[in-house]
C-alpha positions as CSV (number, residue, x, y, z in Angstrom):
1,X,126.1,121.0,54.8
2,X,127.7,118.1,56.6
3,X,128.1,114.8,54.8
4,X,127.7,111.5,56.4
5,X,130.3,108.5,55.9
6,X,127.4,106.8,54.5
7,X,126.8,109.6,51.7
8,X,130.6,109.9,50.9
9,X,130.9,106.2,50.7
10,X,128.0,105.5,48.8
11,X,129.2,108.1,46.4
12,X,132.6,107.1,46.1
13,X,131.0,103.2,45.4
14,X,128.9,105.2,42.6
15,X,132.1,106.7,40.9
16,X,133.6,103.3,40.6
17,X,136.5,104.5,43.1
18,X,135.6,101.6,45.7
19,X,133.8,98.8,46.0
20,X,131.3,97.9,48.5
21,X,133.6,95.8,50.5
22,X,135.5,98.7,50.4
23,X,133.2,100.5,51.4
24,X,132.1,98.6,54.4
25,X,136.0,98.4,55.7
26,X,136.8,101.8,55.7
27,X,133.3,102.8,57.5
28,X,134.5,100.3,60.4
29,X,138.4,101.3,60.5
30,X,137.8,105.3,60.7
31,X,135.4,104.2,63.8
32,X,138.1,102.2,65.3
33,X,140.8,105.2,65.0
34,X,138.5,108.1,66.2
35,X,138.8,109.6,62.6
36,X,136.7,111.5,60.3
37,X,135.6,109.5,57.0
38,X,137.4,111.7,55.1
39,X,140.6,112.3,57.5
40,X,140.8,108.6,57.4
41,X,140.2,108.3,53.7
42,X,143.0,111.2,52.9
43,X,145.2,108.7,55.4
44,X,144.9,105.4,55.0
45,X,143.3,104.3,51.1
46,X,144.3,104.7,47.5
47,X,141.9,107.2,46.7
48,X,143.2,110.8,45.8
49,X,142.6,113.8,47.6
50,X,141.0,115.2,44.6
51,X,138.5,112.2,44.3
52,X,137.4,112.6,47.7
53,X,136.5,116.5,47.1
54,X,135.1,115.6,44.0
55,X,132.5,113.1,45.7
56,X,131.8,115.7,47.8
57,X,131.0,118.6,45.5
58,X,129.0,115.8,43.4
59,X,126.8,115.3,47.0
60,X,126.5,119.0,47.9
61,X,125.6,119.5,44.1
62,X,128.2,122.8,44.2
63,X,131.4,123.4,41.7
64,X,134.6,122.2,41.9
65,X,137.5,122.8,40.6
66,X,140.9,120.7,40.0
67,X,143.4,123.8,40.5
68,X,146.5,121.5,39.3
69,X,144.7,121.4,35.8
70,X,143.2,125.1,36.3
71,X,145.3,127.8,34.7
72,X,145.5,130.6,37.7
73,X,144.4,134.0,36.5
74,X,147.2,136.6,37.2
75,X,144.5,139.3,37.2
76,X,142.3,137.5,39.3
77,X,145.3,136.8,42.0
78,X,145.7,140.7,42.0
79,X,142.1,141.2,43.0
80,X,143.1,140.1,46.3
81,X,146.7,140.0,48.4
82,X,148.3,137.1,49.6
83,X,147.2,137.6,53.4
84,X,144.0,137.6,52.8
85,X,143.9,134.5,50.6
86,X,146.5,133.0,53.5
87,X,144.3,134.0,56.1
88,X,141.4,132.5,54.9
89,X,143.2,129.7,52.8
90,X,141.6,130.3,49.3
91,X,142.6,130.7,46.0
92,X,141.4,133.4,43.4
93,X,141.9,131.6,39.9
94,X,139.6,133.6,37.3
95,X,138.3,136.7,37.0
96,X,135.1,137.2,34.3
97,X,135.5,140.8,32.8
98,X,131.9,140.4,31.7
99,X,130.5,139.8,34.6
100,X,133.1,141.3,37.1
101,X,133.2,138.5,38.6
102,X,136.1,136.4,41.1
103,X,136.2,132.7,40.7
104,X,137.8,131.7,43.9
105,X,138.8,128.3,45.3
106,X,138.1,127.2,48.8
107,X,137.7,124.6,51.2
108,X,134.3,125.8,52.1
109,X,132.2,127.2,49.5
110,X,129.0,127.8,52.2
111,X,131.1,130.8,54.2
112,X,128.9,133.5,53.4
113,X,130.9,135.8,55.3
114,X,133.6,135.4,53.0
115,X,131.8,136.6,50.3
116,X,130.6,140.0,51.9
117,X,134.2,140.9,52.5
118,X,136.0,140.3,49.4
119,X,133.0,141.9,47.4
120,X,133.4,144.9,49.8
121,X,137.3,144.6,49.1
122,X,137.3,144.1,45.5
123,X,133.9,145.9,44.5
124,X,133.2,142.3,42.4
125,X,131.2,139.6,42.2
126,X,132.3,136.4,44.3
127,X,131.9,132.9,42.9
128,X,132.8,130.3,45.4
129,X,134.3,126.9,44.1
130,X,134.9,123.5,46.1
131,X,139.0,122.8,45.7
132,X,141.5,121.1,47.6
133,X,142.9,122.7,51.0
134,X,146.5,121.5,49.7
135,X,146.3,122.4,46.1
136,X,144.6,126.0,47.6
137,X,147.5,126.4,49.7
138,X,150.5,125.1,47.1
139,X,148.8,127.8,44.3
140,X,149.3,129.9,47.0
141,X,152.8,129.3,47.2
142,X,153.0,129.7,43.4
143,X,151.2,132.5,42.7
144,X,152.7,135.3,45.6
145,X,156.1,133.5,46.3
146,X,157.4,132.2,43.2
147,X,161.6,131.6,44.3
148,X,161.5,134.7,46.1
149,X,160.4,134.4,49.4
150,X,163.1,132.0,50.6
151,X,166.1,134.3,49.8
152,X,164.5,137.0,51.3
153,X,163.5,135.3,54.8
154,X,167.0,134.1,54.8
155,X,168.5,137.8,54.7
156,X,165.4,139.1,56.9
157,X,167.1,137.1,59.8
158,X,170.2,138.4,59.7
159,X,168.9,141.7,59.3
160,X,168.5,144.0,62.9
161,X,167.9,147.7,63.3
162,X,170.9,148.9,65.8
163,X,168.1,150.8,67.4
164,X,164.7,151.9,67.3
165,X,165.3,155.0,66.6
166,X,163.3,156.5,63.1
167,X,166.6,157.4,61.6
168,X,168.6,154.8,60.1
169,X,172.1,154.6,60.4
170,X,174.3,155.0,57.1
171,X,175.8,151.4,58.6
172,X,172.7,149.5,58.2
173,X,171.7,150.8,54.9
174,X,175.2,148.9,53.7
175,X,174.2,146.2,55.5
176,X,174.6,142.9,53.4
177,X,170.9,141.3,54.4
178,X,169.1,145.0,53.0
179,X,171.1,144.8,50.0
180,X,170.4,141.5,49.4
181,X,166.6,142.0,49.8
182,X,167.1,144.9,47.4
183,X,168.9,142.0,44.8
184,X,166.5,139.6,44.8
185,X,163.8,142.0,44.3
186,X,165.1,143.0,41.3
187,X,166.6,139.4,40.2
188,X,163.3,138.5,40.9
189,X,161.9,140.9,38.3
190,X,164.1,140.4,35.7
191,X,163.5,136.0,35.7
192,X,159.5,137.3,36.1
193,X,159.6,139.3,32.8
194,X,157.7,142.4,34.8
195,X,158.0,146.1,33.6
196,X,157.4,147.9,36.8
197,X,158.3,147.0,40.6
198,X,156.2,148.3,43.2
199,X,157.1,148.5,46.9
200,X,153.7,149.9,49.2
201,X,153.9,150.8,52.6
202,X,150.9,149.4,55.0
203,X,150.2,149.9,58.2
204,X,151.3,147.0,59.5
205,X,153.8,145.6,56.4
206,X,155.5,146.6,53.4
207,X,153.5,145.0,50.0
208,X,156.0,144.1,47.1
209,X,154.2,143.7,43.4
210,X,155.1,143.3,40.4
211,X,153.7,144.2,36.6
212,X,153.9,141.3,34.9
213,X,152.3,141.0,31.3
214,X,150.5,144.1,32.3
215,X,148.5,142.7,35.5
216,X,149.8,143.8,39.1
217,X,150.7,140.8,41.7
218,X,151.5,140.5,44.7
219,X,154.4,138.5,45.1
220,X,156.4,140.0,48.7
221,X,155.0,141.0,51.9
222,X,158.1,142.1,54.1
223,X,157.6,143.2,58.3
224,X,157.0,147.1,58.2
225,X,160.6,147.4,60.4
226,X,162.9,147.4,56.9
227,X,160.8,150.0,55.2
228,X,163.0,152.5,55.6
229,X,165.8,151.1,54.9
230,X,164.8,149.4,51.9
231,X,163.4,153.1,50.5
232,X,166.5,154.6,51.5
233,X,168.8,152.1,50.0
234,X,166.8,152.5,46.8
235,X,167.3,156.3,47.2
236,X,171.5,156.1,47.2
237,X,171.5,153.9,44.5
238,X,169.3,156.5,42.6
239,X,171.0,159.2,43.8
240,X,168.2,160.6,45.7
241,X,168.0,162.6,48.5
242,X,167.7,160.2,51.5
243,X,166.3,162.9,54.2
244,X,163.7,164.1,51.7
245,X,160.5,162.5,53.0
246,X,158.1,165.4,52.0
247,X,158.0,165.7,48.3
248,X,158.1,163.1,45.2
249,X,161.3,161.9,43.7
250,X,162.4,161.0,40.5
251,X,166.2,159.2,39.5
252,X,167.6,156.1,38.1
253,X,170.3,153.5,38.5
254,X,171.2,150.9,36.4
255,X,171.4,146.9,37.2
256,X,173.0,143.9,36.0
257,X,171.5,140.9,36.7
258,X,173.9,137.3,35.2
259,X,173.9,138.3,31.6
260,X,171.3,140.7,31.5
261,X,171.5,144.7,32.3
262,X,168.6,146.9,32.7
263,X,168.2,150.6,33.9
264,X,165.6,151.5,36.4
265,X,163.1,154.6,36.5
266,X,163.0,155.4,40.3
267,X,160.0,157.1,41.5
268,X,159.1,157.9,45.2
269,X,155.7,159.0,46.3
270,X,155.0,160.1,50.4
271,X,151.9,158.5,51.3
272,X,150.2,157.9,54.8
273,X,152.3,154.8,56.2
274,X,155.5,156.3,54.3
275,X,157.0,156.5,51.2
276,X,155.7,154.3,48.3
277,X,158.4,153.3,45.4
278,X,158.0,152.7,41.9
279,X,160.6,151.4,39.8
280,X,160.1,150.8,35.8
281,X,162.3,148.2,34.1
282,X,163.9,149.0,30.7
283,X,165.6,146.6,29.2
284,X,169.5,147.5,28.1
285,X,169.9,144.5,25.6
286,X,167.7,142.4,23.7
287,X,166.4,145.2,21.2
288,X,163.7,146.8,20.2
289,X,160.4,144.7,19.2
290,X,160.2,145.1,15.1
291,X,156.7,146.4,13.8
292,X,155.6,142.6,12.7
293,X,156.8,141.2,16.4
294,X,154.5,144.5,18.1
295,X,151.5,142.6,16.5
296,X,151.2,144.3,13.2
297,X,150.3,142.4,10.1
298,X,148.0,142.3,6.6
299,X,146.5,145.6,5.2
300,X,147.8,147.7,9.1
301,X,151.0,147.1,8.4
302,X,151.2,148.1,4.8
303,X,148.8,151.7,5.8
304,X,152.0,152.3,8.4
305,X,154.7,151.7,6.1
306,X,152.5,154.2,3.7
307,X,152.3,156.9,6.4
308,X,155.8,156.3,7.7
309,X,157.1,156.5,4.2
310,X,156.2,160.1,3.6
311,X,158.4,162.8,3.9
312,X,156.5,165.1,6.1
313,X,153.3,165.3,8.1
314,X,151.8,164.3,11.8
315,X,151.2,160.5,12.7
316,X,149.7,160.7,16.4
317,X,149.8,157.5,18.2
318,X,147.0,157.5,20.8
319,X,145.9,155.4,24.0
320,X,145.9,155.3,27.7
321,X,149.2,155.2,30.0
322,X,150.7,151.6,29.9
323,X,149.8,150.3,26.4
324,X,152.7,150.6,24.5
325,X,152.9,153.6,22.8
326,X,156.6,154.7,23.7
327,X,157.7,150.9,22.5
328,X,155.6,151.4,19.1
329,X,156.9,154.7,18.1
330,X,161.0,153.6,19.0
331,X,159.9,150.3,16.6
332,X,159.3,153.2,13.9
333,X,162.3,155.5,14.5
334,X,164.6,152.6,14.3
335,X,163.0,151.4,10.9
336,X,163.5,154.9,9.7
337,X,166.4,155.5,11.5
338,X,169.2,155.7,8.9
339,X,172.1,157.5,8.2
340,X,170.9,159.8,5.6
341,X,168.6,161.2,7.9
342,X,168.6,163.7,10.8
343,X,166.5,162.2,13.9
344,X,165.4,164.0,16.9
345,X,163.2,164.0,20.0
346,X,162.5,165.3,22.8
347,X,161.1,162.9,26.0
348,X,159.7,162.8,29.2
349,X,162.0,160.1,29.9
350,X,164.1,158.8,27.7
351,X,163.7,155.4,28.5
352,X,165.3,153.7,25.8
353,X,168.8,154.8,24.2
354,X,169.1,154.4,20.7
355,X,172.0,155.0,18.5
356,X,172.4,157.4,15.9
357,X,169.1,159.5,16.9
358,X,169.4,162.2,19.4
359,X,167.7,162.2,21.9
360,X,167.0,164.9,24.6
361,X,165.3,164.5,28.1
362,X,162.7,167.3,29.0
363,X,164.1,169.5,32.5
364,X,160.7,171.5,33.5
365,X,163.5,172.9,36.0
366,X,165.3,174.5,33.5
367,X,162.8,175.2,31.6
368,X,163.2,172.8,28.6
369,X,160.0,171.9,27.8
370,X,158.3,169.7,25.0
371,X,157.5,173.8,24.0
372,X,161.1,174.7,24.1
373,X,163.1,171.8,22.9
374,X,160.4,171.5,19.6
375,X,161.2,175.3,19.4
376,X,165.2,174.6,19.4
377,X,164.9,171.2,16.9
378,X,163.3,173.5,14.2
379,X,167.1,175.1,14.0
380,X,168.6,171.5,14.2
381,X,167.9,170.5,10.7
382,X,165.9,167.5,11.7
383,X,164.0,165.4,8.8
384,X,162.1,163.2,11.4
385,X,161.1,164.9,15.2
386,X,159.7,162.7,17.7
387,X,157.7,164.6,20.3
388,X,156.8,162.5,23.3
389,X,153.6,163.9,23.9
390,X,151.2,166.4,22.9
391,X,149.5,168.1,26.1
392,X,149.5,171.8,25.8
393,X,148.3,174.6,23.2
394,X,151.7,175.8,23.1
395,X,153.1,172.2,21.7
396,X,150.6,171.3,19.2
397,X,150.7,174.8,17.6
398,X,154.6,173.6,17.1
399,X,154.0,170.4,15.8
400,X,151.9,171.4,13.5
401,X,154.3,174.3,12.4
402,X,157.2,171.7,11.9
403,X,154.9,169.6,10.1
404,X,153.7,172.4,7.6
405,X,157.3,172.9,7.0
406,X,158.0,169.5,6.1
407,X,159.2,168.0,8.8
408,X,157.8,164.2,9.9
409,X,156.6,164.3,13.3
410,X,155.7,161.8,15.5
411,X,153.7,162.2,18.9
412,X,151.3,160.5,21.7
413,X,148.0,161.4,22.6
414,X,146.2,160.7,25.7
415,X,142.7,159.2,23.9
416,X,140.5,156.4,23.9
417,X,140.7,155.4,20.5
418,X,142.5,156.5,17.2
419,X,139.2,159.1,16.1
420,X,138.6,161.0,19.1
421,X,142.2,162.1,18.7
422,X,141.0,164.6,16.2
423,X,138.7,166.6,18.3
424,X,140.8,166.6,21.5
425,X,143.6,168.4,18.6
426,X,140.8,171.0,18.2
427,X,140.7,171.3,22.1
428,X,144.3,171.8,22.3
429,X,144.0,174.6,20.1
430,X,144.7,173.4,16.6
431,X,142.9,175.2,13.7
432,X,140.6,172.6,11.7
433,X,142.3,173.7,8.3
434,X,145.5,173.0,9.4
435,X,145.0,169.7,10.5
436,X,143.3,168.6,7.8
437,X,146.4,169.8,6.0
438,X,149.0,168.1,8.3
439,X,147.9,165.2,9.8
440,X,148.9,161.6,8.2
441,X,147.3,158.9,10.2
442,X,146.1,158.4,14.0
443,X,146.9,154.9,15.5
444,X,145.1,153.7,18.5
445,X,146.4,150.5,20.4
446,X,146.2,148.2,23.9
447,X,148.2,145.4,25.2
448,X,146.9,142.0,25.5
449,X,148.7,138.9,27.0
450,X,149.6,135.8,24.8
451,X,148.9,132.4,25.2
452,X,151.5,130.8,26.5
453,X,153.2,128.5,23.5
454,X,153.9,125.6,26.3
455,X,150.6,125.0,27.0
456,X,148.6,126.0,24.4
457,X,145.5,124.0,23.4
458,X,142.6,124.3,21.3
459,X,138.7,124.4,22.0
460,X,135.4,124.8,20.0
461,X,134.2,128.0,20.5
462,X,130.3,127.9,22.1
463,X,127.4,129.0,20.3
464,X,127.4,132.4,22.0
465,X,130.8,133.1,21.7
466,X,130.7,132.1,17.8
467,X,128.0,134.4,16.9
468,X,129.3,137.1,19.0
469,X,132.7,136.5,16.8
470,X,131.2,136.5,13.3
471,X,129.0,140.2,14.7
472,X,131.7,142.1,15.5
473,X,133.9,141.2,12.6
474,X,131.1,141.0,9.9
475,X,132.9,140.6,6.7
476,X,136.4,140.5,8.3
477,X,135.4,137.0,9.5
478,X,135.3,135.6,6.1
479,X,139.0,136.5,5.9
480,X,139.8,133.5,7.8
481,X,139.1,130.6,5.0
482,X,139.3,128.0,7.4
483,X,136.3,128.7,9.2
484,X,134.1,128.6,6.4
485,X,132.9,125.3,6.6
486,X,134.7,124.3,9.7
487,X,133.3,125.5,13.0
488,X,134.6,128.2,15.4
489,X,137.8,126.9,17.3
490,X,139.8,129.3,19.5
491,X,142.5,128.8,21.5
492,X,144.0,129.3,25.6
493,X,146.7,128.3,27.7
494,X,146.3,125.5,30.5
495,X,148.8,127.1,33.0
496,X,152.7,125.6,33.5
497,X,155.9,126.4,35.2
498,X,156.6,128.5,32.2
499,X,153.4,130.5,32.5
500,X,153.5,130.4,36.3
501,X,150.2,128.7,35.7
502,X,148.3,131.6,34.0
503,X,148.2,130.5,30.5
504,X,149.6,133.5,29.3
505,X,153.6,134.5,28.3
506,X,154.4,137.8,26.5
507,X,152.1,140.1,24.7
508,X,150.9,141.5,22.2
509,X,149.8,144.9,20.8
510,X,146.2,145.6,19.1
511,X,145.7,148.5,16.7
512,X,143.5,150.1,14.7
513,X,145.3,152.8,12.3
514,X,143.3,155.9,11.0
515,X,144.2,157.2,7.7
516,X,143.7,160.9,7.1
517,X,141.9,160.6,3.9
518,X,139.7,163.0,1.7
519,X,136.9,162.2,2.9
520,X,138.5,162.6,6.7
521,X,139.9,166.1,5.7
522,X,135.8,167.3,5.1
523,X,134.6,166.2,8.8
524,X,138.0,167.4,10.3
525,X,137.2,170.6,8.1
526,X,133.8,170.1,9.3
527,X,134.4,169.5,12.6
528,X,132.2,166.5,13.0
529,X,132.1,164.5,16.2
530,X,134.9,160.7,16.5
531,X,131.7,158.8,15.9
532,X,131.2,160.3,12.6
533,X,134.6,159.9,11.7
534,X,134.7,156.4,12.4
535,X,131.6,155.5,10.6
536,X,133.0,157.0,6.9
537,X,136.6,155.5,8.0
538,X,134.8,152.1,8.5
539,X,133.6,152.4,4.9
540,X,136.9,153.0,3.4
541,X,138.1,149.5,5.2
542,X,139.4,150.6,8.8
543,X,139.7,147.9,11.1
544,X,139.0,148.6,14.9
545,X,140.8,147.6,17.5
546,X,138.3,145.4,19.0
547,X,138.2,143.7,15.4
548,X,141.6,143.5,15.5
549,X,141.7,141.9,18.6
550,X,139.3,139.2,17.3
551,X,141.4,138.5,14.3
552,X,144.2,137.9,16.3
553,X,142.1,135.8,18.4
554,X,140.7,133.7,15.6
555,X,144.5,133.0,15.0
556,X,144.9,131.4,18.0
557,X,147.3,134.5,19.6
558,X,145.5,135.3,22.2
559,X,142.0,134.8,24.3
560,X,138.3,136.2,23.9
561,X,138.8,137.2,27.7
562,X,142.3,139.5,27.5
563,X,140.2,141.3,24.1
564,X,137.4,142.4,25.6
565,X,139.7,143.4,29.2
566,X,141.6,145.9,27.1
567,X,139.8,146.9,23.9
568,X,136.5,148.5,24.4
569,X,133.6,146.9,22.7
């Protein structure tokens, strides 16, 4: 649609921006200087460059949005990489888990064609939203560069391949501008809080992203020239084979960054344009979270102490890969972790070193298995056995066995939720009966961001969203006194430098703990389905971990939106 001076004026006059006068001049003057109304506007009055837009989405009748008072989604910014949004100069700043759906700012909001090709990209829907050119292109800036691209531009020009040849030269892997790149990659990582780094080959660039607060962003696009060398370099500080192109790598290395060290779990995939690299953070200092800083609290925390506190038996801890179960079970270990009692386990990695527990890495190589090395702790004299996971028929049976001979074992399990745990037991192999006669409690848990504390602000929940609160938490709701009388208010971050604008720092865990009760021992016995299990639990007062996402909602921790991304409904 294109606007006429007239309309934009006569807008602008309707705001109460201008006057008619006003008006009338600026109509003549953008004549007299060849300009556009609105080149001349940006140019030569008072008025902002947001006030102008805003007149303009008021006459087109479409939505706008102010992005220096939007909060930028980090999950919706991963939805789509940095060229593209260069390329085409938008900005996505929301992403809608109900509706899988992109809220993205743009100069022009009638480009059909834009649409078509992110929702072929991204396989979501494509909202469209009037916003600044300048504040599309600053968030930009923000979101994919944040004090990194600089450095790195700096040290790509003093960086030259001696030739074109596909091998690189021991010389320019020592290069200062490679190792520099390789620096602020991981500086970068540290100041950004991320847990894993990922560096993607492309067909024409290398991609550099980083898990931050669980979402994947894309923060470092580097020419496709320094690949290698950045992969190899990786390698030799990992100790990996650098001429090994064909097959997936695994090693570590450990950096120091000011005041802060952290070790680094190197893996290398071959893919089509080269090799991909994955490197996982773990932090040396700063400790591990305690059980009330995880996210636990009220009646959950007092039914894991109670499980915990037993001498012998099985508490599984269950989820998918990424939501915290390794951090969880080291917050228990070091709780029970004292020196009248004989701690072991046996990992596929040990990612974090903790004193007085010993701790063995699994070498499928040389054949220590989680098989083998459970086999071997049950002539250690343990009290408390850690087993990273249970995957095999072999390893449960042990588990079990160390359990029924009063042992307190503590494992993962690759489930949805903390009931279907029991029957994928029985699929491994486990007898019912024995089970029913070892196992303690189940735990199911996610990760969910936290609003950030810096810009934190509170809102009356809608209607809808109020209803659909007080449904899923039934009488848990009435837990919360203050809502009573007083209606629904919920809480969300506005975006800052300290957030990077997302309205999220840190997270949080949400649980749901299982206990293995009587009345569980019949359907284990039984061998009735999750669903059946869940229903009696429910009656003896287990709290999901969708309720307990809401909970922690309601107390202003975290948003309706990160909930119902990682807990299923």
């Amino acid at each position: 649609m294109n606007i006429t001076p007239k309309q934009l004026l006569d807008q602008l006059v309707k705001n109460q921006q201008i006057t008619e006068t006003e008006a009338n001049q600026f109509e003549v003057a953008s004549l007299q200087k060849n300009l556009s109304i609105i080149d001349y506007l940006y140019q030569f009055s008072r008025l902002s460059r947001i006030e102008i837009v805003k007149a303009r989405a008021e006459i087109e009748q479409i939505p706008f949005v102010n992005l220096d008072k939007t909060p930028i989604d980090s999950q919706a910014v991963g939805l789509i990489s940095e060229s593209i949004n260069r390329r085409y100069e938008i900005i996505p700043y929301r992403f809608d888990p109900k509706e899988s759906a992109i809220y993205i700012g743009t100069k022009d909001p009638f480009d059909t064609s834009i649409i078509d090709f992110l929702e072929k990209k991204t396989g979501k829907k494509v909202i469209l939203t009037l916003a600044d050119k300048e504040q599309i292109l600053k968030m930009i800036d923000l979101s994919y560069s944040q004090g990194l691209s600089p450095e790195v531009r700096d040290a790509l020009k003093e960086y030259a391949p001696e030739t074109k040849d596909t091998q690189i030269s021991s010389i320019s892997l020592q290069q200062a501008p490679i190792a520099k790149i390789i620096s602020t990659i991981l500086d970068f990582s540290i100041k950004g809080r991320a847990s894993d780094i990922h560096i993607e080959p492309e067909e024409n660039r290398t991609k550099v992203r980083y898990r931050i607060d669980g979402i994947l962003q894309e923060k470092l696009s580097l020419p496709k020239t320094i690949h290698e060398a950045l992969i190899s370099r990786i390698k030799i500080l990992s100790e990996l084979k650098i001429d090994e192109k064909r097959i997936p790598q695994d090693g570590r290395f450990t950096f120091r960054s000011q005041n802060e060290e952290v070790d680094l779990r190197v893996s290398t995939l071959p893919t089509v344009f080269g090799e991909k690299v994955v490197m996982r953070l773990l932090k040396k200092t700063g400790g591990i979270p305690s059980l009330a800083e995880l996210g636990f609290g009220g009646p959950q925390l007092k039914e894991l102490e109670d499980a915990i506190a037993k001498p012998y038996g099985i508490i599984l801890i269950t989820g998918p890969t990424g939501s915290g179960k390794t951090t969880t079970l080291y917050s228990i270990l070091s709780r029970l972790n004292k020196p009248t009692v004989n701690i072991v386990t046996v990992e596929d990695p040990v990612e974090y070193q903790i004193a007085g527990i010993n701790q063995v890495q699994i070498n499928v190589q040389a054949g220590l298995t989680f098989a083998t090395g459970l086999r071997a702790f049950l002539r250690q004299d343990p009290n408390i056995i850690l087993v990273g996971e249970v995957r095999d028929k072999e390893t449960t049976q042990l588990a079990i066995q160390a359990a029924l001979t009063g042992h307190l074992v503590f494992s993962t399990l690759h489930t949805n939720n903390a009931a279907t745990a029991i029957p994928r037991l029985i699929d491994l192999g486990a007898e019912s009966f024995l089970i029913a006669s070892v196992l303690t409690a189940i735990l199911g848990q996610r990760i969910a961001r936290k609003i950030c504390p810096y810009c934190k602000v509170s809102y009356p929940a809608s209607a809808e969203v109020a209803a659909n609160i007080k449904s899923v938490l039934g009488p848990l709701f009435q837990i919360n006194k203050k809502f009573e009388t007083s209606p629904v208010t919920l809480s969300k971050g506005k975006g800052c430098p300290e957030c990077n604008q997302t309205g999220y720092l840190g997270r949080i865990a949400i649980f749901e703990i299982l206990k293995v009760t009587a009345a569980i021992n019949q359907h284990i016995l039984r061998q009735d389905s999750a669903e059946i299990i869940e229903e009696t639990a429910k009656k003896e007062g287990f709290i999901r971990m969708i309720e307990d996402g809401y909970l922690k909602v309601l107390d202003g921790v975290t948003t309706m939106e990160e909930v119902l991304r990682v807990a299923e409904t």
